[in-house]
N, CA, C and O of each residue as an XYZ file, in Angstrom:
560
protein
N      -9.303      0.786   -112.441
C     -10.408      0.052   -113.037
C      -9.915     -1.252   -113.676
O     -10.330     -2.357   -113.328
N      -9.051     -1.060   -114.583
C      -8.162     -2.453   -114.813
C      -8.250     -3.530   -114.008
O      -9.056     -4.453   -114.124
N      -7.086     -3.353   -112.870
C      -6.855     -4.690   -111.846
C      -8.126     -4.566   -111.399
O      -8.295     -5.540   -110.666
N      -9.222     -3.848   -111.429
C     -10.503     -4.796   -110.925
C     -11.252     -5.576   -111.666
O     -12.078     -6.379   -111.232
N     -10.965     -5.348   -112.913
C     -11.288     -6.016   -113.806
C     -10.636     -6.917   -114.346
O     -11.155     -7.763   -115.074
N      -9.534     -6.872   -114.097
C      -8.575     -8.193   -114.208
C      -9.014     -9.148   -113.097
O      -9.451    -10.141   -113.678
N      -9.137     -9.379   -111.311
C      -9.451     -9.852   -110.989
C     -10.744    -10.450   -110.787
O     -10.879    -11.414   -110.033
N     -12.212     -9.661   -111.754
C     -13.113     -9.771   -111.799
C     -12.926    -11.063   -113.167
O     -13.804    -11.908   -113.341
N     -12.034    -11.022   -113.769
C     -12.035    -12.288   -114.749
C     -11.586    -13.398   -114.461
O     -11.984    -14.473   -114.908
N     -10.785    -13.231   -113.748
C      -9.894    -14.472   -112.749
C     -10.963    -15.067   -112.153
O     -11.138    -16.278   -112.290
N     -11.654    -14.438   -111.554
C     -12.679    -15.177   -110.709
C     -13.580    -16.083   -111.300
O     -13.811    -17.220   -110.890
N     -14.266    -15.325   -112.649
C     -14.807    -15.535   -113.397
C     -14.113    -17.428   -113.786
O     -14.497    -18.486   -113.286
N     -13.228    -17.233   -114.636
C     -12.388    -18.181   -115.452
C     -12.194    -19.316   -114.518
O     -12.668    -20.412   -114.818
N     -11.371    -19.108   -113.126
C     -11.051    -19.980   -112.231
C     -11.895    -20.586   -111.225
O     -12.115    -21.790   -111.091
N     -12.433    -19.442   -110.395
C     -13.583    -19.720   -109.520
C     -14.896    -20.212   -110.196
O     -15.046    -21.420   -110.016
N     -15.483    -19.870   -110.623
C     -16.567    -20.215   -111.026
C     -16.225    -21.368   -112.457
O     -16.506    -22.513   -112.101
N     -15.897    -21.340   -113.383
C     -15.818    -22.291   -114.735
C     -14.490    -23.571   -114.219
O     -14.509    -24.770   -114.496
N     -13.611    -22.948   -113.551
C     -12.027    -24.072   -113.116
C     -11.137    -23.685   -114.312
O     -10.029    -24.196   -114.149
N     -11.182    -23.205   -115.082
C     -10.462    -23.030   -116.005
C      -9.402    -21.679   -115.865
O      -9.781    -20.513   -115.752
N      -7.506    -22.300   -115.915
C      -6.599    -21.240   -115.730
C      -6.281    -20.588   -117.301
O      -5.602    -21.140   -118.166
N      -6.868    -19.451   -117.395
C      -6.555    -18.733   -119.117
C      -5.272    -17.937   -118.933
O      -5.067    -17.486   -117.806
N      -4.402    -17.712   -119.872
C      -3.473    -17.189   -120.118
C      -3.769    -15.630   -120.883
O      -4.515    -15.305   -121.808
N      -2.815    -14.863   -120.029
C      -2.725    -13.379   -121.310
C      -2.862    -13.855   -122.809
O      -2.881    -15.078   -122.947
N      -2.939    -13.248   -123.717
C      -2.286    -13.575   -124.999
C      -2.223    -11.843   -125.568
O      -2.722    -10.992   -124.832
N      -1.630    -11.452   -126.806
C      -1.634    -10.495   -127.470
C      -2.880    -10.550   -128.660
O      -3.630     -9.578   -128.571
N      -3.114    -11.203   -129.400
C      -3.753    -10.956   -130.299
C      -4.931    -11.770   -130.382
O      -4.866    -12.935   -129.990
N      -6.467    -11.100   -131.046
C      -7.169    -11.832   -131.340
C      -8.284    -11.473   -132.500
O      -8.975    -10.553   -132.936
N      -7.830    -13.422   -132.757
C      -8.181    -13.871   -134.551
C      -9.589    -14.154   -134.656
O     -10.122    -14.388   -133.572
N     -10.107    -14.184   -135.359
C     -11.343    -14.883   -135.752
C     -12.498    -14.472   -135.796
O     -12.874    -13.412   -136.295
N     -13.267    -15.451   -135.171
C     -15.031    -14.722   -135.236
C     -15.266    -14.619   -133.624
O     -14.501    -15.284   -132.925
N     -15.820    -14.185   -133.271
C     -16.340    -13.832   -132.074
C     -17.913    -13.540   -131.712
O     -18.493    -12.938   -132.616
N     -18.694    -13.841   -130.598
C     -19.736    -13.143   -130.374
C     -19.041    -12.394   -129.214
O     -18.075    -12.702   -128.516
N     -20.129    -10.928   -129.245
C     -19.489     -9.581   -128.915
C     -21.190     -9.718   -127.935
O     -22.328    -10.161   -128.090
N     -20.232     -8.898   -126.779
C     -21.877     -8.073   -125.821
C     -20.789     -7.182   -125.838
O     -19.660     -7.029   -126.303
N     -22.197     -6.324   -124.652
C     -21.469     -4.794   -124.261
C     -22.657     -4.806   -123.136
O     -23.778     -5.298   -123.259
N     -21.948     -3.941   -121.691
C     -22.669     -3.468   -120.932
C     -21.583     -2.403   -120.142
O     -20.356     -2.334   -120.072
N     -22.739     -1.603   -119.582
C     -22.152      0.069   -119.145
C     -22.462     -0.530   -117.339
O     -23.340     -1.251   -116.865
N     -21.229      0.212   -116.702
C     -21.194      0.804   -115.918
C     -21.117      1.931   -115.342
O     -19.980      2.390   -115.462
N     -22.002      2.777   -114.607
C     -21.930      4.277   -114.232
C     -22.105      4.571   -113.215
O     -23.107      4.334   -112.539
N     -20.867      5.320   -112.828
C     -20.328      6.140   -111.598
C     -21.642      6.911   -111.239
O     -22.425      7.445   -112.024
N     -21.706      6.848   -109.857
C     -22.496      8.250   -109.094
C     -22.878      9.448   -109.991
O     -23.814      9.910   -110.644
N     -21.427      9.705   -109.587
C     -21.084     11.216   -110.586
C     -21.973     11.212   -111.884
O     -22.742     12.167   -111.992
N     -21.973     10.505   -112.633
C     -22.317     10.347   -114.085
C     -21.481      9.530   -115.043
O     -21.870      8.876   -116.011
N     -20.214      9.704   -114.566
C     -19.363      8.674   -115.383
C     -19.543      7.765   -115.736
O     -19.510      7.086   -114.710
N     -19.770      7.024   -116.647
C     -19.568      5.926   -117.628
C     -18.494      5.012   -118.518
O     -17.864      5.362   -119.517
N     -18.491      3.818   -117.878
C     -17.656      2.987   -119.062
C     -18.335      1.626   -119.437
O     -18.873      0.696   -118.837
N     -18.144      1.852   -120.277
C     -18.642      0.957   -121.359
C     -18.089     -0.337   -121.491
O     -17.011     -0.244   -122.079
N     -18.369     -1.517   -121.191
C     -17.511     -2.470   -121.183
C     -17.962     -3.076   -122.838
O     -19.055     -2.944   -123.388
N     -16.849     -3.690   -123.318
C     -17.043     -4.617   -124.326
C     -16.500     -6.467   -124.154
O     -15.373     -6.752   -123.750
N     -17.196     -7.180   -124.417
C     -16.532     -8.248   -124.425
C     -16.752     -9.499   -125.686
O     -17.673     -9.618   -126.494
N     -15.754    -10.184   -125.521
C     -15.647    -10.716   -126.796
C     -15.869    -12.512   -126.451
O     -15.185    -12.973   -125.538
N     -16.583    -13.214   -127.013
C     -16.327    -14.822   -126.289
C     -16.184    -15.781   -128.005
O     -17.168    -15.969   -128.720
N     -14.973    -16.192   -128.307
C     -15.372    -17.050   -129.094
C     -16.170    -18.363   -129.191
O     -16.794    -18.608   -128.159
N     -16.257    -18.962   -129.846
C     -17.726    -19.962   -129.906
C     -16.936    -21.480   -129.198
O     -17.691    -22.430   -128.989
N     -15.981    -21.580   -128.983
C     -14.969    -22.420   -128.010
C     -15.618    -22.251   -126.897
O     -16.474    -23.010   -126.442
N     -15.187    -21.147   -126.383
C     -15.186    -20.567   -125.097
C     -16.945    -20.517   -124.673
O     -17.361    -20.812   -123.552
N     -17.385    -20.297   -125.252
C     -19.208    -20.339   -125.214
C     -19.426    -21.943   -124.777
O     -20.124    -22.296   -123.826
N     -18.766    -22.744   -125.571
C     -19.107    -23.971   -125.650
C     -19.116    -24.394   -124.032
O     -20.006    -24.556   -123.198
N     -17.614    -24.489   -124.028
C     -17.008    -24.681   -122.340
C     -17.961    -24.041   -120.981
O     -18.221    -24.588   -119.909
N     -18.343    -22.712   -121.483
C     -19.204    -22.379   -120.364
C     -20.850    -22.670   -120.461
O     -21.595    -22.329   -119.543
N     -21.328    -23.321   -121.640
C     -22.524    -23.520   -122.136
C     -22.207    -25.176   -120.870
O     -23.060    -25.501   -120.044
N     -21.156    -25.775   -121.002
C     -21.206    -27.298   -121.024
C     -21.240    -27.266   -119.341
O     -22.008    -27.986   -118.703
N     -20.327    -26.356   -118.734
C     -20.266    -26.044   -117.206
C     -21.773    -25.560   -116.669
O     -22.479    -26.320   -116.006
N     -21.957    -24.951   -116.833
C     -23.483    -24.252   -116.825
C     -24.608    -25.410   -117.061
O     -25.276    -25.848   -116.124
N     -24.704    -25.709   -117.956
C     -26.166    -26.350   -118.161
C     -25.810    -27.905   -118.646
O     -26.681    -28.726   -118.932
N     -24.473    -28.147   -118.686
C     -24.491    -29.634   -119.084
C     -24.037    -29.882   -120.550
O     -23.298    -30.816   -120.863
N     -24.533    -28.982   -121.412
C     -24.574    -29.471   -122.730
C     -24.392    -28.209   -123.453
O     -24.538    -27.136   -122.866
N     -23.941    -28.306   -125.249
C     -23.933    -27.330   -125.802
C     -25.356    -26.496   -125.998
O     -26.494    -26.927   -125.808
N     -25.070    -25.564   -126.307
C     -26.419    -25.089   -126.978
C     -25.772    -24.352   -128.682
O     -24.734    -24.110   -129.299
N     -27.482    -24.253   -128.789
C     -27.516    -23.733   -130.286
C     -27.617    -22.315   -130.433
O     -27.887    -21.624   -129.451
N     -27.382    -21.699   -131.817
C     -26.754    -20.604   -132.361
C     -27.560    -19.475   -131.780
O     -27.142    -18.323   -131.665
N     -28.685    -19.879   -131.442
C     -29.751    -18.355   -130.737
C     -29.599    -18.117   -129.780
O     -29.845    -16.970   -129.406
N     -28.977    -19.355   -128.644
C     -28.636    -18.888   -127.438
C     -27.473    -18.293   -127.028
O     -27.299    -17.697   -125.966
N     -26.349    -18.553   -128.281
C     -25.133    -17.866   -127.460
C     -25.306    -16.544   -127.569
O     -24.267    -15.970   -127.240
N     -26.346    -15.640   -127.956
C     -26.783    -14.540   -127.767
C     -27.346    -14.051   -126.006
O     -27.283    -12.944   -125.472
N     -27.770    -15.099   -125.567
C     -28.384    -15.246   -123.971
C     -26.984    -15.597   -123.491
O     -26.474    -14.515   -123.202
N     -26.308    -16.350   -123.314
C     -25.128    -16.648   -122.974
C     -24.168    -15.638   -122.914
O     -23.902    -15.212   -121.790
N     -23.476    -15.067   -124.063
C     -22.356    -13.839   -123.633
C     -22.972    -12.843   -123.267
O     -22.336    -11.816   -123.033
N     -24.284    -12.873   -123.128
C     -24.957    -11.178   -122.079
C     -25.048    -12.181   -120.861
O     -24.314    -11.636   -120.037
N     -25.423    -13.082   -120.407
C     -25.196    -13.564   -118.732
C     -23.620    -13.667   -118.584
O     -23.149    -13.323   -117.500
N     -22.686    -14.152   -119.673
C     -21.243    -13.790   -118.974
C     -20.774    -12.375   -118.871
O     -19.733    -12.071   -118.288
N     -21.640    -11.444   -119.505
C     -20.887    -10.187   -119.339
C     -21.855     -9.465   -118.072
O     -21.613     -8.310   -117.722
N     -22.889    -10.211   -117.475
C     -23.150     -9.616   -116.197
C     -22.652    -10.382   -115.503
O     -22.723     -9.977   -114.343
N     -21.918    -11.780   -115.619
C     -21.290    -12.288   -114.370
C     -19.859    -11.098   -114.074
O     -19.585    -10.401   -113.097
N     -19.255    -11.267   -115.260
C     -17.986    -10.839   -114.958
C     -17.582     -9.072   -114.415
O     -16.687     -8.605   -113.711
N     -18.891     -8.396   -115.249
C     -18.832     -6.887   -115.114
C     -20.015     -6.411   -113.567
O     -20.123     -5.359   -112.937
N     -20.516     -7.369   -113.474
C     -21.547     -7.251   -112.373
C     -20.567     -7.413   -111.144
O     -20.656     -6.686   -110.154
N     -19.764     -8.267   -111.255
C     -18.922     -8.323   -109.928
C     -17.896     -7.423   -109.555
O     -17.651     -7.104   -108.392
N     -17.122     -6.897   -110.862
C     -16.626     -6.134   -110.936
C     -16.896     -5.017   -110.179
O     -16.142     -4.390   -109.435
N     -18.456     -4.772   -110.544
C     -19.464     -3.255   -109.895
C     -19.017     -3.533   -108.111
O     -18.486     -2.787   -107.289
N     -19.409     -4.645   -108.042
C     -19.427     -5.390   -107.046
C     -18.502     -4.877   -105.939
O     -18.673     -4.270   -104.882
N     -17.181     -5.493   -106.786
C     -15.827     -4.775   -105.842
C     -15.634     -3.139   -106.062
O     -15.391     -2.488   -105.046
N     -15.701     -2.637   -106.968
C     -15.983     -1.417   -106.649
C     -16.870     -0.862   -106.014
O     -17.089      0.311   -106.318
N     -17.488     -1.329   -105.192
C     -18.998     -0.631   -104.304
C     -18.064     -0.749   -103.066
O     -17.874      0.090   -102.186
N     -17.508     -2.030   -103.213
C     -17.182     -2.813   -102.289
C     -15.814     -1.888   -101.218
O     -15.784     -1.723    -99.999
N     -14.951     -1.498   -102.158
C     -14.004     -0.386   -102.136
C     -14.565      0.796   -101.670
O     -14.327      1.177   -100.523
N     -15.241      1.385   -102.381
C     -15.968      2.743   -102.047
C     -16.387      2.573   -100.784
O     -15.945      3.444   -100.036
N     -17.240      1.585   -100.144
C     -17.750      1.558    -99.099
C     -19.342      1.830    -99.199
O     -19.919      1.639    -98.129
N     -20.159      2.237   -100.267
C     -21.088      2.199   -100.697
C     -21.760      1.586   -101.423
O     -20.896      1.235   -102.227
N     -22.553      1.220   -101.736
C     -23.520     -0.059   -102.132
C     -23.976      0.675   -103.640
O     -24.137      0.026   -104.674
N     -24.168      2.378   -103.509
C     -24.720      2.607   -104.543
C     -23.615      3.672   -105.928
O     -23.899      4.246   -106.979
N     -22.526      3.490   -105.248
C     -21.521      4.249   -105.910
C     -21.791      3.986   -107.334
O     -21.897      4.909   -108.143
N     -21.922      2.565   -107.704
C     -21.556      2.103   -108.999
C     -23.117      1.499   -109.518
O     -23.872      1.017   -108.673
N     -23.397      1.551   -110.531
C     -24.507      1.078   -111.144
C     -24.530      0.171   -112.720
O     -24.335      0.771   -113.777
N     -24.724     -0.920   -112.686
C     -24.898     -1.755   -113.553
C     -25.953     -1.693   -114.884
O     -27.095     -2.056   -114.601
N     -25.842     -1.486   -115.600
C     -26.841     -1.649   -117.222
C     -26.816     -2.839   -117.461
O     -26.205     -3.783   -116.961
N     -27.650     -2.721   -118.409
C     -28.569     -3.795   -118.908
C     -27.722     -4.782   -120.182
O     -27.411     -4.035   -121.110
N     -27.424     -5.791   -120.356
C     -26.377     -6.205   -121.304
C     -27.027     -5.829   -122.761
O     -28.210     -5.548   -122.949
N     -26.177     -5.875   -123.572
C     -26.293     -5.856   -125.149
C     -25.637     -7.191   -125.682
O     -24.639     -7.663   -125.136
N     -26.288     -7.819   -126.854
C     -25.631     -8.860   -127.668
C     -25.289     -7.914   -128.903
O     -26.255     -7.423   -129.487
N     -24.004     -7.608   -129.359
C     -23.810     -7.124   -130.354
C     -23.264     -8.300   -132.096
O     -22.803     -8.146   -133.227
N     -23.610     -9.067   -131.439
C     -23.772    -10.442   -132.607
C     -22.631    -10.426   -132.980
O     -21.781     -9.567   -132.745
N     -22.501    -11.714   -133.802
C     -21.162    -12.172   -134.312
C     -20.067    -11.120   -134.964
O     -20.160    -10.546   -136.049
N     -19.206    -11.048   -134.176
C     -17.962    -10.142   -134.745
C     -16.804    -11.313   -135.029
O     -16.593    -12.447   -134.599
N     -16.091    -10.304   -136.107
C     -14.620    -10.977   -136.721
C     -13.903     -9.886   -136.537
O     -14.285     -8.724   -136.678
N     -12.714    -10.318   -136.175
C     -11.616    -10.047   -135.584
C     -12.198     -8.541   -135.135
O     -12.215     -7.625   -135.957
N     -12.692     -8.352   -133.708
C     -12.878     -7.471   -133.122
C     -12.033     -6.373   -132.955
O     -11.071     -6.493   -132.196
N     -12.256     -5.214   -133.601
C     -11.256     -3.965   -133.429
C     -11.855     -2.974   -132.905
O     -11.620     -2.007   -133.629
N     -12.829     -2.523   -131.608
C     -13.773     -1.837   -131.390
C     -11.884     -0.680   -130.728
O     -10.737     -1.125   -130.687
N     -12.246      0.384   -130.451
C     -11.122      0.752   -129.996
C     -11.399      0.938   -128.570
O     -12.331      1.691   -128.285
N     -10.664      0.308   -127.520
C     -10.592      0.725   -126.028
C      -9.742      1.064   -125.248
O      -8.572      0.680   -125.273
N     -10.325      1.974   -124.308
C      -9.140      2.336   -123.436
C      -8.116      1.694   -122.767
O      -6.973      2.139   -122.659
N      -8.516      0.660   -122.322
C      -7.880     -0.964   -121.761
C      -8.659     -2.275   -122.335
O      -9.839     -2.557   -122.544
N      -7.791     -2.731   -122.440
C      -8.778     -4.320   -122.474
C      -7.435     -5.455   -122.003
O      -6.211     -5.396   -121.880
N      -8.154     -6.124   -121.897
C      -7.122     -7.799   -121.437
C      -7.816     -8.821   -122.825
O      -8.874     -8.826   -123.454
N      -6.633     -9.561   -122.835
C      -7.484    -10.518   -123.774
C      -6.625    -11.913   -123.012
O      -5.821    -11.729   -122.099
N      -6.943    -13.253   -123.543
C      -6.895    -14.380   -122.680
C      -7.198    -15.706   -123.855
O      -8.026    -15.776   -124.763
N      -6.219    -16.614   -123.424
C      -6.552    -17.731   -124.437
C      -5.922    -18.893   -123.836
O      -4.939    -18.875   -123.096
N      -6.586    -19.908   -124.227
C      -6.554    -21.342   -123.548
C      -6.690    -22.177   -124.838
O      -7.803    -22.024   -125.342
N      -5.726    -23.179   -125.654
C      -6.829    -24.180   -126.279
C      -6.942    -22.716   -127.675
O      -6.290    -21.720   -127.991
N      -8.294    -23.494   -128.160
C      -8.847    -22.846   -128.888
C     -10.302    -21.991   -128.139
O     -11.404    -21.783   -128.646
N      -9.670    -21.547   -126.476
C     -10.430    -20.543   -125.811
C     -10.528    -18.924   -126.290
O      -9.564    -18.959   -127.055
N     -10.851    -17.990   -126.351
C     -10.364    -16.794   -126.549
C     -11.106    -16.004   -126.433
O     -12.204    -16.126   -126.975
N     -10.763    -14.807   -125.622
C     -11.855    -13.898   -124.618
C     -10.646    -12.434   -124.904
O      -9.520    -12.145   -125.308
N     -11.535    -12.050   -124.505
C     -11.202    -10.210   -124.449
C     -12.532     -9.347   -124.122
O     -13.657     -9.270   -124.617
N     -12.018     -8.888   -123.313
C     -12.650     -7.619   -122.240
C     -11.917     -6.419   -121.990
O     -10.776     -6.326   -121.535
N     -12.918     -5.256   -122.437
C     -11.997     -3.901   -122.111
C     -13.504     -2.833   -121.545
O     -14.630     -2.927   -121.058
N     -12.747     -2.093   -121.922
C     -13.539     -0.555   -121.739
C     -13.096      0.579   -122.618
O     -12.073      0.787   -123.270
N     -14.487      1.406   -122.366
C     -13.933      2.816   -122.945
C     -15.137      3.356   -122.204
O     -16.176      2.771   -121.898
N     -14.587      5.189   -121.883
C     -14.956      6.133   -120.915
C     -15.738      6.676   -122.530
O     -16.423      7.698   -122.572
């Protein structure tokens, strides 16, 4: 689940925005937080979390639509990046399986401004550019 989700961010970051982000270890500050679930056939569930600081909002606010936006929308904003990035994800996992309906996508959540995000997950990646800074994980 990882490396698909690692390459589901790559794509994200590079392909679509142009921007090359780096690993990093730690992350500082304030953040806006979504969350959206993915679930297996079976029933299985993981929960994605993701984190976008208000940098990183900016950059994809400015790619996207031209211009910044204001404080109500980056609520609309990190729930459309967390179905770009976790939607594709589903994506390649269908894609793998060989079935279209293996994997199933939920509905995003804005879980509003977080500081220094400590949700606990099973994996996550985190990523920083600049004063960029992202983190994406899961938990079962």
């Amino acid at each position: 689940m990882l490396k698909t989700l690692e390459y589901s961010t790559t794509h994200f970051f590079e392909h679509i925005l142009g921007v090359h982000m780096k690993p990093i270890k730690e992350l500082k500050g304030e953040f806006y937080g979504s969350s959206i679930c993915v679930v297996k056939k079976s029933g299985r569930e993981y929960n994605f979390y993701l984190f976008f600081s208000t940098e990183f909002l900016h950059l994809v606010s400015t790619i996207f639509i031209g211009e910044d936006i204001q404080e109500d929308d980056r609520c609309d904003l990190s729930k459309e990046c967390a179905n770009q990035i976790v939607g594709y994800a589903k994506k390649l996992l269908n894609d793998a399986k060989g079935v279209d309906d293996e994997y199933s996508l939920g509905i995003p959540e804005y879980l509003g401004r977080v500081h220094n995000p400590n949700i606990i997950l099973d994996q996550s990646l985190t990523y920083g550019f600049k004063d960029y800074r992202f983190r994406i994980g899961y938990c079962q």
